[in-house]
C-alpha positions as CSV (number, residue, x, y, z in Angstrom):
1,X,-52.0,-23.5,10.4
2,X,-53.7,-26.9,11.3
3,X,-54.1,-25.7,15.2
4,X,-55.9,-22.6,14.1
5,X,-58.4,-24.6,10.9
6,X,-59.3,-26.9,14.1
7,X,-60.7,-24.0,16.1
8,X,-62.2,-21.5,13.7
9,X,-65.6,-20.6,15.1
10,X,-65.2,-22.6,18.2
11,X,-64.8,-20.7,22.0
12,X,-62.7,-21.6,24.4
13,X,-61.5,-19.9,27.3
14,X,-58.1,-18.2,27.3
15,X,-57.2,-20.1,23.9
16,X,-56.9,-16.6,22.0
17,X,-54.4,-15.0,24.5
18,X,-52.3,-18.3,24.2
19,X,-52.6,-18.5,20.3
20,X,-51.8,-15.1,20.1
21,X,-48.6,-15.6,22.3
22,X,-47.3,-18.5,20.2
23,X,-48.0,-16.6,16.9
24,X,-45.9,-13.8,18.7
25,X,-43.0,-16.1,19.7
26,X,-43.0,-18.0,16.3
27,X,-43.0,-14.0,14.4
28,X,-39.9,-13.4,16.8
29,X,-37.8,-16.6,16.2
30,X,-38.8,-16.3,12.5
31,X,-37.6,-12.3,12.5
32,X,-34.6,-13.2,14.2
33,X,-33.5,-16.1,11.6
34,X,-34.0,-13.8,8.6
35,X,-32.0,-11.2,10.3
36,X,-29.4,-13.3,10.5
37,X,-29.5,-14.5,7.0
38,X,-29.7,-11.7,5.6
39,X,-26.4,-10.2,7.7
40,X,-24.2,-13.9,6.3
41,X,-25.3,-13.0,2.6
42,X,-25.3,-9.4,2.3
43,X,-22.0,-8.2,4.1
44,X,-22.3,-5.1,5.5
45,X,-19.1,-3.1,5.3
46,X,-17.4,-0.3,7.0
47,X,-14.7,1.2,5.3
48,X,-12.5,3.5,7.0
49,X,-8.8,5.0,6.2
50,X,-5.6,6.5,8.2
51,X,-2.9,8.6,6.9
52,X,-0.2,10.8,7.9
53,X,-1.6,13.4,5.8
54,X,-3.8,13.5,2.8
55,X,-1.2,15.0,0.5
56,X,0.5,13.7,-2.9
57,X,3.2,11.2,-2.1
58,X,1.6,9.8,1.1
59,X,0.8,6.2,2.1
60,X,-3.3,5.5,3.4
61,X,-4.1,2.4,4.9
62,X,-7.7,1.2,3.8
63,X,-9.6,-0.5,6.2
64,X,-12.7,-2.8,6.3
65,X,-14.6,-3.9,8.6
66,X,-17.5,-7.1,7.7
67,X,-20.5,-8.2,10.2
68,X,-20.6,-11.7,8.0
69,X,-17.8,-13.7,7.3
70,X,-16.2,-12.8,3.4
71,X,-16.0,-15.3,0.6
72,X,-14.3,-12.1,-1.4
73,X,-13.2,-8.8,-1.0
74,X,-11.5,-6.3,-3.3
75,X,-11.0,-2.6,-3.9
76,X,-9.6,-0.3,-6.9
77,X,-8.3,3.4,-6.3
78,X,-6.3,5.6,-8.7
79,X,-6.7,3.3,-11.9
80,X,-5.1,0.5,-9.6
81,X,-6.4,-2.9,-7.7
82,X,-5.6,-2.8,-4.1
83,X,-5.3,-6.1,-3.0
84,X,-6.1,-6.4,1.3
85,X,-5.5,-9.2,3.6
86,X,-7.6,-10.0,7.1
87,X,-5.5,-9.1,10.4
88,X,-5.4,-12.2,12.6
89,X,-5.1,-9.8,15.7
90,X,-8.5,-8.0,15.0
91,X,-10.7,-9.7,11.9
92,X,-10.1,-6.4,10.3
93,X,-9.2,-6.3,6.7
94,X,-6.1,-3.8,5.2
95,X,-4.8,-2.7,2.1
96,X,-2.2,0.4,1.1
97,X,-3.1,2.9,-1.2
98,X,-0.5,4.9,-2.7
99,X,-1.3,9.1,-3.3
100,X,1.5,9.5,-6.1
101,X,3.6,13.1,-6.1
102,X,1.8,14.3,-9.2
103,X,-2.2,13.1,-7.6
104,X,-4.3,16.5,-8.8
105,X,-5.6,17.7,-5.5
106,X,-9.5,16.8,-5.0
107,X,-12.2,13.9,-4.1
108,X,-10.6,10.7,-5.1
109,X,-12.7,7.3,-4.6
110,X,-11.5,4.0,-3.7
111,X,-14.3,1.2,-4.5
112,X,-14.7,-1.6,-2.3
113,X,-16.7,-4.3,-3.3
114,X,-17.4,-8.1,-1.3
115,X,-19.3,-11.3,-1.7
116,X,-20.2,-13.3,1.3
117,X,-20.1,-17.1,1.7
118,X,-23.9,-16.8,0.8
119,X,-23.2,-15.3,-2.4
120,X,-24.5,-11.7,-1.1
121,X,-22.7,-8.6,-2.8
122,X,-21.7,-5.4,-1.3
123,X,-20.2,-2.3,-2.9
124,X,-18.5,0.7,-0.7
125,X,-18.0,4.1,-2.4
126,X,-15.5,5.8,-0.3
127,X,-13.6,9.1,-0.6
128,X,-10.4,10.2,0.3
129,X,-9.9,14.2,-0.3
130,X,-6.4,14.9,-1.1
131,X,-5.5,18.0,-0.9
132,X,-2.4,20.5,-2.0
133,X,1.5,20.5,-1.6
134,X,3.9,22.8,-2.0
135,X,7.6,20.4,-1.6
136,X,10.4,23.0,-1.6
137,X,13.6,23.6,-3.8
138,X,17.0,22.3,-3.7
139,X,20.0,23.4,-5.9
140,X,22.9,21.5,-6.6
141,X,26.2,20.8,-7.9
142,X,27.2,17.8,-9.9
143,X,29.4,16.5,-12.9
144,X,28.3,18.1,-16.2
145,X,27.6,14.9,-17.7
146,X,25.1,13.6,-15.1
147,X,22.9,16.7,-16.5
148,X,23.8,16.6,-20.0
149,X,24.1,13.4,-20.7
150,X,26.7,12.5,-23.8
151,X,24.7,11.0,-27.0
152,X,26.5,7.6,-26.5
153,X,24.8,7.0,-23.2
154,X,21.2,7.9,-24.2
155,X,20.1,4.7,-25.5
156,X,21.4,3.1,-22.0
157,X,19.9,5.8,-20.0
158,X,16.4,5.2,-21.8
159,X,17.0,0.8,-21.7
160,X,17.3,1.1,-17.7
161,X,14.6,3.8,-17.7
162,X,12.3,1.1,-19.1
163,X,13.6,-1.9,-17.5
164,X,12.8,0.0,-13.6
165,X,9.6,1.2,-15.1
166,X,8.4,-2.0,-16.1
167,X,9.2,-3.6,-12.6
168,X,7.0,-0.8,-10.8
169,X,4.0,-1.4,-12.8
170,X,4.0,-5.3,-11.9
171,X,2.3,-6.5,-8.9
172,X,3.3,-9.9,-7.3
173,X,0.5,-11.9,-6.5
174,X,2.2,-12.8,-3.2
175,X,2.4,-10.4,-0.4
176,X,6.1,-11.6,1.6
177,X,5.9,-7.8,4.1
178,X,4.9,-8.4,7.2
179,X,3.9,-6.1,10.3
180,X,5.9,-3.3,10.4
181,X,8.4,-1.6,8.1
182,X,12.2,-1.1,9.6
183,X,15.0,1.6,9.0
184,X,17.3,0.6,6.3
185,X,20.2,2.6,7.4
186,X,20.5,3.7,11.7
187,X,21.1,7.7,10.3
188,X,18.4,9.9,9.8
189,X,17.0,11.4,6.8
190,X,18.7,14.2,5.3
191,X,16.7,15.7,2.9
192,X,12.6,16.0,1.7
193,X,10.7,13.4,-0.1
194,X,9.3,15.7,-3.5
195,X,11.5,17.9,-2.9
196,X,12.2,19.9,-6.7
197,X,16.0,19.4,-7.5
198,X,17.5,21.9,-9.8
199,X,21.1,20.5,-10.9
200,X,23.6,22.6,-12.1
201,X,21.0,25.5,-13.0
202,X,18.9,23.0,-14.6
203,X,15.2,21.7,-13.0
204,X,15.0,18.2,-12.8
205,X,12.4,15.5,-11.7
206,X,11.3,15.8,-8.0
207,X,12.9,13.7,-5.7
208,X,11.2,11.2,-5.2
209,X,12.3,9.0,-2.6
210,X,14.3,10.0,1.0
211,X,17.5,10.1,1.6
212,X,19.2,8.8,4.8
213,X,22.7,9.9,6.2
214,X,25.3,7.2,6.4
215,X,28.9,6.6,5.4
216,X,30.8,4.3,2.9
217,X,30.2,1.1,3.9
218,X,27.4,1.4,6.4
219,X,26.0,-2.2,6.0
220,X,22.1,-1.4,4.1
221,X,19.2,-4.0,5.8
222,X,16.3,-4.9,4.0
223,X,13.2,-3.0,5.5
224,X,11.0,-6.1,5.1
225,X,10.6,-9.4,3.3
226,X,11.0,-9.2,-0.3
227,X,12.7,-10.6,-3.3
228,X,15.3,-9.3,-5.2
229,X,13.8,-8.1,-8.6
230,X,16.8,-6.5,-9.7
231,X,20.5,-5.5,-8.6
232,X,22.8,-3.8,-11.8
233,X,24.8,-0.6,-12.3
234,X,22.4,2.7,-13.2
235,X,23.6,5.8,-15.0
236,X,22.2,8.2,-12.7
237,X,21.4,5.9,-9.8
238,X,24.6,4.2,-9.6
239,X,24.6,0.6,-8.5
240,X,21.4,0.0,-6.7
241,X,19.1,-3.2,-5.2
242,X,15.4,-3.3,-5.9
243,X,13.2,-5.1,-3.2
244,X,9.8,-6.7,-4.6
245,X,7.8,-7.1,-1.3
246,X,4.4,-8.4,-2.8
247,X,1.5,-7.0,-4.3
248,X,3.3,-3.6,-6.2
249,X,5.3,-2.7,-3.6
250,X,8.6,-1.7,-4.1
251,X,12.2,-0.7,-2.1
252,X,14.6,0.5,-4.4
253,X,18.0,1.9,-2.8
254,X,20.8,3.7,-4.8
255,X,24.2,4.5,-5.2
256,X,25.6,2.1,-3.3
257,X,29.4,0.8,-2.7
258,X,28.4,-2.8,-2.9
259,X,25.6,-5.0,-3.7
260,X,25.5,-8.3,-1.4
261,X,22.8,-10.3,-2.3
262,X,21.8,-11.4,-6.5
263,X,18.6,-10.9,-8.1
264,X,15.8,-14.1,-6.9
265,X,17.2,-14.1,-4.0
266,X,14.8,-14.0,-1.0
267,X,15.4,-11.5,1.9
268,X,13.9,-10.7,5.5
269,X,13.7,-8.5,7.4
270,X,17.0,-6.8,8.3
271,X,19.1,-8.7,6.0
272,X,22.0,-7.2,4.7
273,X,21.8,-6.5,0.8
274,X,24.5,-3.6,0.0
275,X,27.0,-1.2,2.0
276,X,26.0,2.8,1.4
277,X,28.2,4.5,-1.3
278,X,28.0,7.9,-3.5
279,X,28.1,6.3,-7.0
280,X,25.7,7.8,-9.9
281,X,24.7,11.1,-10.1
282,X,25.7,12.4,-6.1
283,X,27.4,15.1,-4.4
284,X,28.5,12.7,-1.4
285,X,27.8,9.1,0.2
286,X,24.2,8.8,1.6
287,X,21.2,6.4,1.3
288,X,18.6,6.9,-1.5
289,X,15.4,4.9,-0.9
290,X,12.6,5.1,-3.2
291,X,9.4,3.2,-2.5
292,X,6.6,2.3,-4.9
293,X,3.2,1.1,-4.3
294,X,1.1,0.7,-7.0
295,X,3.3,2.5,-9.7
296,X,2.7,5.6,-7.1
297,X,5.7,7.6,-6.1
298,X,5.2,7.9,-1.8
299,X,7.5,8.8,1.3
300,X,9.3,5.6,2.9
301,X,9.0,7.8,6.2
302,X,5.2,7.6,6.1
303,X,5.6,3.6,5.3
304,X,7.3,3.6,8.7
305,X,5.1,5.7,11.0
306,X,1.9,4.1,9.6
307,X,3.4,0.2,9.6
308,X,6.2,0.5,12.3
309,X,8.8,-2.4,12.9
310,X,8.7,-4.2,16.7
């Protein structure tokens, strides 16, 4: 300002074209700076998802991608907070969402919202359009008192009822899965996650986890790092093993033979923590594995194609 006061109304040759050069430089260097502010305090996001399929019971991985380094970043879908972490390999942040088996068909939004270092907010809208299933019908044959419970067993049917529930609404505030997500049992699965189950004549819940072929005794590995949040002795699930892996999700295997590990205990990948067995309500030994995430019902098999193991 003081270079251009000093020559108002004065002439001089070739002084305009180089004030006008500077004052062209200076806008530049100035435009670039408030670019780049303005990029570090309000973080542009893109938020982007990948599936299986967008049905009830499947698994979506939410991901977002930041131009300015995050101070904060969160994100709610179905009712719940989804809770991401940033990928090492690619700067990339994750989270999983869980469609559960009863989701009503439709536009669903997942809000993601993020503060940068600069104290700039962002806020994402973005959809995920789930649409109809159909899971098919199974009938079968099992001891009249695993459908018709006797009155002295109600109470303990509703008390473990309660007790599982209550673990799958909880959320860890430590996430102990990493990578990829491993096959509990080496057999494959044997019947449809949702699928309707009609026992002795009688509809029932939907299945909601997958079963896996395997014998008495096949030796059962834990899928991923986790804790034990329970182990016991279920009516209808028989003796079973509940795997807390951080941040609401949840392994829970049934009707085994034998439980080998105790309830705090803390598991990796592809430790042993029961042997497959056919007690509870069963027609034969197999593998039951139910996953949670979020309180939402999903298919383990889509945990594992979407978050393989090495």
């Amino acid at each position: 300002m003081g270079v251009e006061a000093e020559g108002a109304g004065v002439e001089k040759p070739g002084m305009n074209g180089m004030h006008g050069i500077a004052r062209i430089v200076m806008t530049a260097a100035l435009a670039a700076c408030t670019i780049t502010a303005a990029a570090f305090v309000n973080p542009a996001l893109e938020v982007s998802h990948r599936a299986r399929a967008m049905h009830p019971g499947e698994v979506v991985v939410l991901e977002v991608r930041a131009r300015a380094p995050l101070a904060d970043l969160s994100a709610t879908a179905f009712g719940h907070e989804i809770r991401l972490f940033q990928d090492a390999s690619d700067g990339v942040w994750r989270g999983l969402v869980g469609i559960d088996l009863t989701t009503e068909p439709g536009v669903h939004e997942v809000v993601v919202r993020a503060s940068s270092a600069g104290g700039g907010q962002a806020e994402v809208v973005h959809a995920l359009d789930v649409a109809p299933k159909e899971f098919p019908t199974r009938h079968l044959k099992v001891a009249p008192n695993y459908v018709d419970p006797p009155a002295e067993v109600i109470e303990r049917i509703l008390r473990e009822q309660e007790e599982t529930a209550a673990i799958f609404r909880s959320a860890s505030p430590e996430r102990l899965w990493r990578g990829g997500f491993a096959r509990p049992v080496p057999g494959r699965s044997t019947s449809s996650f949702g699928r309707r189950s009609v026992f002795n004549g009688e509809a029932r819940n939907p299945h909601s986890g997958t079963d896996f072929r395997a014998g008495k005794g096949v030796p059962i590995k834990a899928p991923n790092a986790a804790t034990v949040a329970l182990t016991g002795d279920l009516y209808f699930s028989g003796k079973v093993v509940i795997l807390d892996h951080g941040w609401g999700l949840y392994s829970y295997f049934a009707h085994l033979s034998a439980i080998d590990v105790a309830e705090g205990d803390v598991v990796e990948q592809g430790d042993v923590v029961g042997r497959v067995g056919a007690t509870g309500r069963v027609t034969g030994p197999h593998l039951h594995w139910t996953v949670r995430l979020n309180d939402a019902r999903v298919d383990p098999l889509a945990l594992m194609e979407l978050l393989p193991a090495d």
